[in-house]
VOKOL-706420 format. One line per 3 residues: number of its first residue (from 1); for each residue x, y, z of C-alpha. Coordinates in Angstrom, 1 decimal. Layout:
REM residues N
NUM> X,Y,Z | ...;
***
This chain:
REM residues 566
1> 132.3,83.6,95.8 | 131.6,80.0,96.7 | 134.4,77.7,98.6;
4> 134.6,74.3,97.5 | 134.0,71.7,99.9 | 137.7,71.6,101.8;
7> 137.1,69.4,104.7 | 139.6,69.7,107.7 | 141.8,72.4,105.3;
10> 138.9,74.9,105.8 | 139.5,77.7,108.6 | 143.1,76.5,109.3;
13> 144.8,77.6,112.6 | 147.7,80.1,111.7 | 150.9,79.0,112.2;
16> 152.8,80.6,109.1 | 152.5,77.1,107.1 | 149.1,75.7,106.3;
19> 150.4,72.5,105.7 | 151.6,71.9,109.0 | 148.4,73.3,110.6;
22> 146.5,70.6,108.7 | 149.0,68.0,110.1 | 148.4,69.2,113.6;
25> 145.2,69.0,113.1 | 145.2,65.4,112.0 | 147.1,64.6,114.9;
28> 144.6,65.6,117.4 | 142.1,64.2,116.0 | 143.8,60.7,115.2;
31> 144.3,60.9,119.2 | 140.8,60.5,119.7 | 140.4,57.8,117.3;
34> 139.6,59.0,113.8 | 140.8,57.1,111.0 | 142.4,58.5,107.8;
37> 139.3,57.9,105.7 | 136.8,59.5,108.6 | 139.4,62.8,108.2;
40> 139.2,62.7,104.6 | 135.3,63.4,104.6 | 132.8,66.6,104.2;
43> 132.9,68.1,107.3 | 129.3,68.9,109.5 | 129.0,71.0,112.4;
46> 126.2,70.5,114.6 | 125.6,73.5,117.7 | 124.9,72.2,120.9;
49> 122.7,74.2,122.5 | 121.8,71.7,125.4 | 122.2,72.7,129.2;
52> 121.2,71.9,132.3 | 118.9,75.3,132.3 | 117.3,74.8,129.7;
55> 114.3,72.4,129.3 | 113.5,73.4,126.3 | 116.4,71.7,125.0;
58> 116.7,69.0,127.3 | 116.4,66.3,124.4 | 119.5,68.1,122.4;
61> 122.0,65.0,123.1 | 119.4,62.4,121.6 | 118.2,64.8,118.9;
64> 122.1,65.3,117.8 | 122.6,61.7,117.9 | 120.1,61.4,115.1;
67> 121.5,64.5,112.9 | 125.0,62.5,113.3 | 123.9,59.7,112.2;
70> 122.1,61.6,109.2 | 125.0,62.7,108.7 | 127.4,59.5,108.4;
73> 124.8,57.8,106.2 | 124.8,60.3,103.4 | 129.0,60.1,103.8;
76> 130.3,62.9,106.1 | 131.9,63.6,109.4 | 129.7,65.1,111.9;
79> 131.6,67.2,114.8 | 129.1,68.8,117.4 | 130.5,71.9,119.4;
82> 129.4,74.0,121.9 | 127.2,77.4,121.8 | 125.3,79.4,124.1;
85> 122.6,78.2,125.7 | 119.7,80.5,126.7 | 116.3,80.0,128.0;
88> 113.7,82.7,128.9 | 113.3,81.7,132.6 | 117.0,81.5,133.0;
91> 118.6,84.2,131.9 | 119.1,87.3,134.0 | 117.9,90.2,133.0;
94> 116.3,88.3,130.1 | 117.5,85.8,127.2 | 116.8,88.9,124.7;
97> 119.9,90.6,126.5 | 121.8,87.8,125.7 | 120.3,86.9,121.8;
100> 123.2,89.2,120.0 | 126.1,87.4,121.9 | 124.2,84.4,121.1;
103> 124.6,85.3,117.0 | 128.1,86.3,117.7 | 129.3,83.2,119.5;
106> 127.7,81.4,116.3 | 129.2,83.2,114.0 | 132.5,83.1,115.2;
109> 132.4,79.4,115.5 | 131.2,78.7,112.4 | 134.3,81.1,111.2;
112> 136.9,79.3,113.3 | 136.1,75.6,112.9 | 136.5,73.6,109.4;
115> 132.8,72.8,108.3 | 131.7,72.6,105.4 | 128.1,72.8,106.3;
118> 126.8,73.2,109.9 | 123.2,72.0,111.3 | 121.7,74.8,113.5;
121> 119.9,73.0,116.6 | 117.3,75.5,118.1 | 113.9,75.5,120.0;
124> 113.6,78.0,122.6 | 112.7,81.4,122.0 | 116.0,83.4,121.0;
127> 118.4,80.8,120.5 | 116.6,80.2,116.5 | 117.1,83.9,115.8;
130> 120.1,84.0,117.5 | 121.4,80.5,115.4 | 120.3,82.3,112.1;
133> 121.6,85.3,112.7 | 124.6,84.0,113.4 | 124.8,81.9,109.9;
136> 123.6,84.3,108.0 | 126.2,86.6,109.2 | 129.2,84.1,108.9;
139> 127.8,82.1,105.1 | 128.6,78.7,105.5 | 125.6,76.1,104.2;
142> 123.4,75.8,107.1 | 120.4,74.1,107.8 | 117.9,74.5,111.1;
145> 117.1,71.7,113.7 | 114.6,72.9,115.8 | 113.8,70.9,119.5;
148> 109.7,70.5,118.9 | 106.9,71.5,121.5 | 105.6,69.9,124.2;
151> 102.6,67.8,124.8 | 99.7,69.2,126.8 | 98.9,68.2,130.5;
154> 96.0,68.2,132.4 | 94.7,69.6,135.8 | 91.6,68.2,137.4;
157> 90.0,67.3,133.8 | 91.0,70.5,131.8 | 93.5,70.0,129.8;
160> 96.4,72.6,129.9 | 99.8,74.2,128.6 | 103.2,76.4,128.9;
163> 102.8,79.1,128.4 | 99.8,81.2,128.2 | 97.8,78.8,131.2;
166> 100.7,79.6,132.9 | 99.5,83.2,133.1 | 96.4,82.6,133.3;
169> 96.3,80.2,136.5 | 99.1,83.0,137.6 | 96.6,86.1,136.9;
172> 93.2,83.9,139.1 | 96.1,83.2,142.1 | 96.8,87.2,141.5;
175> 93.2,87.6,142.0 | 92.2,85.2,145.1 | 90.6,82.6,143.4;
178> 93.4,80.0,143.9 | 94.9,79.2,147.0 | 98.8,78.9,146.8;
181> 98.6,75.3,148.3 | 97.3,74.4,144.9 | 100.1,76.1,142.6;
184> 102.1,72.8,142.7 | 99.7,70.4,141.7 | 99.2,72.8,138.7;
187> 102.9,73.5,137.8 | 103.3,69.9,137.8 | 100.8,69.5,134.5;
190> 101.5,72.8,133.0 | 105.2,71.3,131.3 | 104.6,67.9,131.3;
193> 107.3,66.8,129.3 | 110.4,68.5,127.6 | 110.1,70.9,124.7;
196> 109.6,74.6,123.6 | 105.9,76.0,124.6 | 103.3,74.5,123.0;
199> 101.2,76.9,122.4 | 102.0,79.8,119.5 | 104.1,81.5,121.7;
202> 107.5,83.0,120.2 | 109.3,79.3,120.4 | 106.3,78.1,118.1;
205> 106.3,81.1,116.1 | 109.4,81.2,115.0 | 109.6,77.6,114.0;
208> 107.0,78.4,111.9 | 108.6,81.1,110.4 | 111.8,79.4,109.9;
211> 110.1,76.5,107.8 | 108.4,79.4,105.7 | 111.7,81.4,105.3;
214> 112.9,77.8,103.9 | 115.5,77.1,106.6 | 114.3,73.8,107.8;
217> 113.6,70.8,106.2 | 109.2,70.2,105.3 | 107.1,69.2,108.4;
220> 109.8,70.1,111.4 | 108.0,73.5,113.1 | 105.1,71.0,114.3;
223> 106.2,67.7,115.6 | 106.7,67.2,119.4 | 109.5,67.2,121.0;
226> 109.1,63.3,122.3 | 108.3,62.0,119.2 | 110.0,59.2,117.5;
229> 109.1,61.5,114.3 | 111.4,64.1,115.4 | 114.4,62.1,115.8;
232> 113.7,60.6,112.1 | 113.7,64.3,111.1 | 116.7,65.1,112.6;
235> 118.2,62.4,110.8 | 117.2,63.3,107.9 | 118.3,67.3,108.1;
238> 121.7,65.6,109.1 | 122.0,63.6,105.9 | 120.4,66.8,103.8;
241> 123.5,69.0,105.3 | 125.9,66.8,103.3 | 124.2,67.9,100.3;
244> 124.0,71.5,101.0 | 127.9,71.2,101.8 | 128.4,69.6,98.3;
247> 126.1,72.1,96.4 | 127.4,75.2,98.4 | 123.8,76.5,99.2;
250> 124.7,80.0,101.5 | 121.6,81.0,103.9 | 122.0,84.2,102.0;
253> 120.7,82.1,98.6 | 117.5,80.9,101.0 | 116.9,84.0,103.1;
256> 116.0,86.4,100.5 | 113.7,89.2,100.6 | 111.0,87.1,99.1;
259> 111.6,84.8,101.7 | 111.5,87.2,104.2 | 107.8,88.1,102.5;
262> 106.8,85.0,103.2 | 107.8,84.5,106.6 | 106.0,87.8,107.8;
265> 102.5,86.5,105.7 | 102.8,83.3,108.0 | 103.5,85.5,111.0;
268> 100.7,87.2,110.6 | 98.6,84.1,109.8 | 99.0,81.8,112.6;
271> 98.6,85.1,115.0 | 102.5,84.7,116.4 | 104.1,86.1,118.8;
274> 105.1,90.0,118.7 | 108.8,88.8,119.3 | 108.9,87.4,116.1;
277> 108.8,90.8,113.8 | 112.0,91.8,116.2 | 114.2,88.3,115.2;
280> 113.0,88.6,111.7 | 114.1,92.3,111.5 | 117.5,91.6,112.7;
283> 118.1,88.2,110.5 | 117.1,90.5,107.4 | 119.6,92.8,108.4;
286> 121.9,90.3,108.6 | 121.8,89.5,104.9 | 121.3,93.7,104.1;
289> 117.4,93.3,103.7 | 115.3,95.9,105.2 | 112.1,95.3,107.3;
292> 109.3,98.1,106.7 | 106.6,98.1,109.6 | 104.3,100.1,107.6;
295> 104.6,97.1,104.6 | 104.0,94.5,107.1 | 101.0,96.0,108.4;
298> 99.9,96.8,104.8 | 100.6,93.0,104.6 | 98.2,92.5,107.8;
301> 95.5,94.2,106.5 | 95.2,91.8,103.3 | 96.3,88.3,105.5;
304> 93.6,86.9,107.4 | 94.6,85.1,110.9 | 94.1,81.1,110.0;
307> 95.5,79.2,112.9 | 93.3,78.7,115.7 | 95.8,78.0,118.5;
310> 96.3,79.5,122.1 | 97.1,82.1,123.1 | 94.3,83.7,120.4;
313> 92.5,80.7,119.7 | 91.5,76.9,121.5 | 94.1,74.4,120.3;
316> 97.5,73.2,120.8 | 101.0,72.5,118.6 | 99.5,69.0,118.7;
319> 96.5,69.6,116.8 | 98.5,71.7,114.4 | 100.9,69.3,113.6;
322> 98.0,66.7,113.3 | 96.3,69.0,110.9 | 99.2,68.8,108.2;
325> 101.8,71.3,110.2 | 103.4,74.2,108.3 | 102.7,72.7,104.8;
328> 98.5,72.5,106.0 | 99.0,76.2,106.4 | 101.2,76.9,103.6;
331> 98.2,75.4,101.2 | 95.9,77.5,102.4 | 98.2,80.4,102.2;
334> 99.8,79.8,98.7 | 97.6,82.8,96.6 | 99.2,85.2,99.2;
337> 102.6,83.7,99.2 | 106.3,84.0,97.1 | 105.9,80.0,96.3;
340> 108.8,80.0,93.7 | 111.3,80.6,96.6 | 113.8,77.8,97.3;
343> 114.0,76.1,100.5 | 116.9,73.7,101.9 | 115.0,70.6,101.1;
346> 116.2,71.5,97.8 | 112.6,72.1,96.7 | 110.6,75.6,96.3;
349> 107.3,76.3,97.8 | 105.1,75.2,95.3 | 107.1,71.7,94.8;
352> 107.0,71.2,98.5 | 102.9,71.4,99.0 | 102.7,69.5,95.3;
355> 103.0,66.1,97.6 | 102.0,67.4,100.8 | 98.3,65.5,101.7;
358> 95.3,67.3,102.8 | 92.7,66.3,105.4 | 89.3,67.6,106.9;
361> 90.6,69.3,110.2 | 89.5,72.3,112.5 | 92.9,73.9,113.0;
364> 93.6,76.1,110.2 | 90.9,77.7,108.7 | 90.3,78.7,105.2;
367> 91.1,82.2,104.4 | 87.0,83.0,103.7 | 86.4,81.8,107.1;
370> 89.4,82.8,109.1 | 89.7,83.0,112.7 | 90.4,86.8,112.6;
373> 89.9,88.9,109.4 | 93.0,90.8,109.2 | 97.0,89.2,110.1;
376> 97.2,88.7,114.2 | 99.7,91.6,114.4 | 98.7,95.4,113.9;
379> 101.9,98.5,113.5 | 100.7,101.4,115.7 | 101.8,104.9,115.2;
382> 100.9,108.3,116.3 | 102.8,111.3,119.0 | 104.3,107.8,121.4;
385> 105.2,106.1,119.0 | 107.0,108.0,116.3 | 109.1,105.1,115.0;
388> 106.3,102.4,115.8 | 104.4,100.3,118.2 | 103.2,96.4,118.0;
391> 100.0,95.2,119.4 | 99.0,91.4,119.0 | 95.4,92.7,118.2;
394> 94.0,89.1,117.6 | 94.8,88.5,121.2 | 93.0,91.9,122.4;
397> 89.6,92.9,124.3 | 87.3,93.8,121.3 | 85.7,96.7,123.9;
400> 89.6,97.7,123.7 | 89.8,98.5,120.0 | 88.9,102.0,120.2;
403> 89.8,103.9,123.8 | 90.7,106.8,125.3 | 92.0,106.4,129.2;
406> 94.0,108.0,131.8 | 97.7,107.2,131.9 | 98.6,105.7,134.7;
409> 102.5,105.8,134.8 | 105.2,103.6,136.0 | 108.7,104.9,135.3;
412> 111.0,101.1,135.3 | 110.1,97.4,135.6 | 111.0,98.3,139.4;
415> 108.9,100.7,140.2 | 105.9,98.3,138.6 | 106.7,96.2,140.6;
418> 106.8,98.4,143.5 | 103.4,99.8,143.2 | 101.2,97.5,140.8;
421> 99.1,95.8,144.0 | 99.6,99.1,146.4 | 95.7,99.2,147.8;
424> 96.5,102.7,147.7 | 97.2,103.2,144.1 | 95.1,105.9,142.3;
427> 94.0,103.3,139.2 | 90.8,102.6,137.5 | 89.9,99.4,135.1;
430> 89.1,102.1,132.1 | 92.5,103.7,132.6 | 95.9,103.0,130.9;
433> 99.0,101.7,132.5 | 102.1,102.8,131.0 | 105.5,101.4,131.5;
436> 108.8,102.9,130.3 | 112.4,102.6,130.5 | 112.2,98.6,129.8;
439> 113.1,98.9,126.1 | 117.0,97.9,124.7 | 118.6,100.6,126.4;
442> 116.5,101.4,129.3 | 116.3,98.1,131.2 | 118.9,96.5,129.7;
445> 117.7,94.6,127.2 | 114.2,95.1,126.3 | 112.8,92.6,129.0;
448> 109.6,90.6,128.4 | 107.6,93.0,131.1 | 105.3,94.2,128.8;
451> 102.0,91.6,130.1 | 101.9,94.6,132.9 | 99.9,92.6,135.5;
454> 96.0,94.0,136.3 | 96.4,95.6,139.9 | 95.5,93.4,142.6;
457> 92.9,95.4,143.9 | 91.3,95.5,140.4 | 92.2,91.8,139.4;
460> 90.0,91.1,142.8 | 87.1,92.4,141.3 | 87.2,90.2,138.5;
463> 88.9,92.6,135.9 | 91.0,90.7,133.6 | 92.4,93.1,131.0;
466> 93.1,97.0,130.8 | 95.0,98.9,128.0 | 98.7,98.6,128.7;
469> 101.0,100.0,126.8 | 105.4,100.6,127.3 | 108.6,99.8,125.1;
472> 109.0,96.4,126.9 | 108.4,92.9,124.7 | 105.7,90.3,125.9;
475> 105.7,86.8,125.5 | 104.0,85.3,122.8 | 102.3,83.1,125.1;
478> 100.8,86.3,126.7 | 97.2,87.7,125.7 | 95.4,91.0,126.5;
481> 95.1,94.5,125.1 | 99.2,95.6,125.2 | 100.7,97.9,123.0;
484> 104.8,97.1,122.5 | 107.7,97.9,121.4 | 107.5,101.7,121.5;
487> 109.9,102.9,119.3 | 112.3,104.6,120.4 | 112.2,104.0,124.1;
490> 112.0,106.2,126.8 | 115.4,105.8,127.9 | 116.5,107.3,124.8;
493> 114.7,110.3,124.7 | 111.3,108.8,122.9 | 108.2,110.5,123.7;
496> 107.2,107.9,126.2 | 109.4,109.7,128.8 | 107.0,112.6,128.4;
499> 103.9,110.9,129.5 | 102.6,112.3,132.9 | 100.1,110.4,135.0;
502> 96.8,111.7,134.5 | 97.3,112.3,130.8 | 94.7,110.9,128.0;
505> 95.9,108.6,125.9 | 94.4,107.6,123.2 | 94.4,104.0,121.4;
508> 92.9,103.0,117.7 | 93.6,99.5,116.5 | 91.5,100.0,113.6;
511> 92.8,103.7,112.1 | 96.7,102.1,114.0 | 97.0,105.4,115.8;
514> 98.4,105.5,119.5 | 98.6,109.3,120.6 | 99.6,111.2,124.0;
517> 96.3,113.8,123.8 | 97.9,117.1,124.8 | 99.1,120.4,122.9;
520> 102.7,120.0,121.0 | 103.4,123.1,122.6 | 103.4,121.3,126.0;
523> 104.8,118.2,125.0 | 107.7,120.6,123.6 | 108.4,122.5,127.0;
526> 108.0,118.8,128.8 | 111.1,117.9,126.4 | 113.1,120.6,127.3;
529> 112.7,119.8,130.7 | 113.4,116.1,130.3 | 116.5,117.2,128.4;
532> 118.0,118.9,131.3 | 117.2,115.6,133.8 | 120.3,113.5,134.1;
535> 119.9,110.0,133.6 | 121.7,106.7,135.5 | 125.2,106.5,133.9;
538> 125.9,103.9,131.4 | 127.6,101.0,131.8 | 131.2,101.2,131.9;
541> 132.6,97.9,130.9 | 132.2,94.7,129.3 | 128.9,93.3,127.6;
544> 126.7,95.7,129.2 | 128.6,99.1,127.7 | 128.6,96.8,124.1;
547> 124.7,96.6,124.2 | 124.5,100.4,125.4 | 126.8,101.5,123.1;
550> 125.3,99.9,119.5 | 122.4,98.5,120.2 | 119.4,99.5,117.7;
553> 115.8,100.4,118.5 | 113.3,97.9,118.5 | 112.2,98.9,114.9;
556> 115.6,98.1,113.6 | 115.7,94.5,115.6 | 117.5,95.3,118.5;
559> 120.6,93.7,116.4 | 123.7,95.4,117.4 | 124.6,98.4,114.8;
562> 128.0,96.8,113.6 | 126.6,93.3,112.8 | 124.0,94.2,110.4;
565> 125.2,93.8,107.0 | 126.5,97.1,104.9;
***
């Protein structure tokens, strides 16, 4: 049932008479200088999600000076309030760990504040999943505001971004060719100015997504984070909240399993990032709709890979944004797409692209010349990887796509770390490195560890990709031949724990088979074994024993098990 638009009365503190607890209320906020007539307005919230940490959000405060302002124009009362803040180089063990208490902190302050609608303020890679999570869970209208990329920067005449020449410069220093006197001058160009990773990384991916799931106002995945064009955006999702807050439009009216559809086609068109099918799976199950990894990679099969942007192709967010953005791609797109859904703009699909102009551009590609003929996402499955595997297979070694390799085993992102550049290690470029115990459970928290570096000793002899394959994540910035997410994870008894160095394994984008190549006989007496092994005791307290306790495999979104909807 729909609430009508109740202004400070909504979410009153509970003191036995509601009419007093809206005259407290007033009187607080009279103390800071709000008149009656400013009190008597539709109420918006807008999440802060700024912090000193986090770069990715370091132009928050001017960007929620804009949404307010939307917001006054059309008539309401804007009140910002804090959230979480999290961004994936400072967040110990990783932001992922910290992506549910993220949702919940959302949720509950949506639930506990009066707002009639609230405007979502996102960018870096778990805080949009976290932030829609989080509404869709607690129902009030909300809208998405995401931070923009960066612009590009250039060392000694090549021009270069965050964060996939990140690893890249990282992986020649790895291997000798750079000299670490010269790391600064190139960390100096590779985040030249504020913003998510501007690259189709996760942060770009799941803007993306967001704009196809309908969440966010036409054009706002693409446009730098610096430009005067995203403050004017900004200001206009803050003036388009007051409408939602008036019309009563519930995420759970725009997230829809159509929606969904649609966000999963554009995944797999614009070759995003592996992360994203996690955060999509856990916002569906936020709103009761189920994710299918064989679907999607039915879906893959028929949805050809159309954005040519690093990590799997040349350009930048830039050039995308240039080329017409989300709605360029959304064109091209259309006969594969659910165009009759509605989106907060107010419009559907169709209407949206009806005004959108087209241009001659080199970005997105049509879909009978594509960058890659199938979606830039394959679902592996097989004797590892009973409840599934991911593999970004548009960022893969072609000579990759078919191979059969010794295992070469680490057991924890520790021991990789450990032994990856041990001169003495027994590892060969055609062999396969296998990591476990890094998935929800096992490390805590499902770390970005699965971009297992190349050995050093191999990296020196100008090897630059192997076969690698664990129940870790990897950044969406990342590229090689790594198979993800094994589902379930080692640390839960999957068949990864199994895996013995030495053993074949055996990997087939094409046919979307991973398998351990031994006898089930074998693989049953290495189970009882494992079965009898003891394992590091779980966490007994605070977050850490919540995320042990109900966390879901990587297959189900990694959500926690009470949160998802019934």
């Amino acid at each position: 049932m729909k609430r009508k638009t109740s202004g400070l009365s909504a979410n009153l503190t509970s003191y036995g008479d509601d009419a007093f607890s809206l005259y407290m209320r007033k009187i607080f906020l009279k103390s800071m200088g709000y008149s009656e007539d400013a009190l008597n307005r539709p109420i918006v919230g807008i999440t802060n999600t700024f912090s000193a940490y986090n770069s990715c959000h370091a132009t928050v405060p001017k960007l929620i000076e804009a949404i307010k302002r939307g917001v006054m124009l059309a008539g309401g009362l804007p009140f910002e309030f804090p959230v979480i803040s999290l961004h994936e180089s400072f967040a110990n063990p990783t932001s992922m760990y910290l992506r549910n208490l993220m949702s919940i902190d959302v949720e509950e302050m949506i639930r506990a504040q009066p707002m009639d609608a609230v405007v979502l303020v996102g960018g870096c890679d778990k805080t949009v999943p976290a932030l829609l999570m989080g509404a869709a869970s607690a129902g009030v209208p909300a809208i998405l505001e995401v931070t923009g990329p960066m612009l590009t920067g250039s060392y000694r005449g090549e021009r270069v971004g965050a964060c996939t020449d990140c690893r890249r410069y990282w992986a020649r220093y790895r291997a000798g060719e750079l000299a670490e006197e010269d790391l600064p001058e190139i960390t100096d160009q590779l985040g030249p100015t504020p913003g998510t990773c501007m690259v189709m990384g996760t942060a770009s991916t799941m803007a993306l997504t967001a704009e196809a799931l309908g969440m966010m106002l036409p054009g706002g995945a693409t446009i730098p984070a610096v430009h005067s064009e995203r403050l004017r955006h900004g200001e206009h999702t803050g003036a388009r909240a007051v409408k939602m807050a008036a019309d009563q439009i519930t995420p759970g009216e725009i997230m829809t399993a159509e929606a969904f559809e649609n966000a999963l086609r554009v995944l797999l068109a614009i070759g995003g990032s592996t992360n994203a099918i996690i955060h999509l799976t856990a916002m569906a199950g936020r709103l009761g709709i189920e994710i299918d990894l064989d679907n999607f990679d039915e879906m893959g099969r028929a949805t050809p890979m159309i954005v040519d942007l690093k990590p799997s192709g040349r350009h930048f967010m830039q050039e995308l944004h240039a080329a017409g953005g989300f709605a360029r791609i959304l064109q091209i797109l259309a006969p594969l797409m659910n165009m009759s859904c509605r989106t907060v703009s107010g419009q559907t699909l169709d209407q949206i692209i009806a005004t959108a102009p087209a241009w001659d551009q080199d970005v997105v590609r049509p879909l009978n010349d594509p960058l890659y003929a199938e979606g830039g996402i394959a679902v592996l499955r097989g004797n590892l990887a009973p409840g599934g595997a991911v593999i970004k297979q548009s960022a893969a070694s072609k000579k990759f796509a078919r191979h059969t390799g010794r295992a070469v085993v680490f057991d924890s992102v520790a021991d990789l770390a450990a032994r990856i550049d041990d001169p003495d290690l027994d590892v060969k470029e055609d062999d396969i490195l296998v990591m476990r115990n890094a998935g929800p459970v096992g490390a805590p928290g499902m770390p970005e560890a699965g971009y297992l570096p190349i050995p050093k000793k191999l990296a020196q002899k100008g090897v630059t990709d192997m076969v690698r394959i664990s129940d870790a994540r990897m950044s969406g910035t990342a590229f090689g031949t790594i198979v993800l997410h094994i589902a379930p994870e080692a640390a839960v008894g999957g068949p990864l724990a199994l895996v013995e160095s030495g053993d074949d394994i055996r990997l087939d984008i094409p046919g979307r088979r991973l398998e351990l190549i031994l006898p089930d006989a074998e693989l049953e007496k290495r189970a009882e074994a494992a079965a009898g092994k003891a394992g590091p005791p779980p966490p007994s307290r605070g977050y850490a024993k919540l995320l042990n306790d109900t966390i879901l495999q990587a297959d189900q979104g990694c959500d926690f098990a009470f949160l998802r909807h019934l």
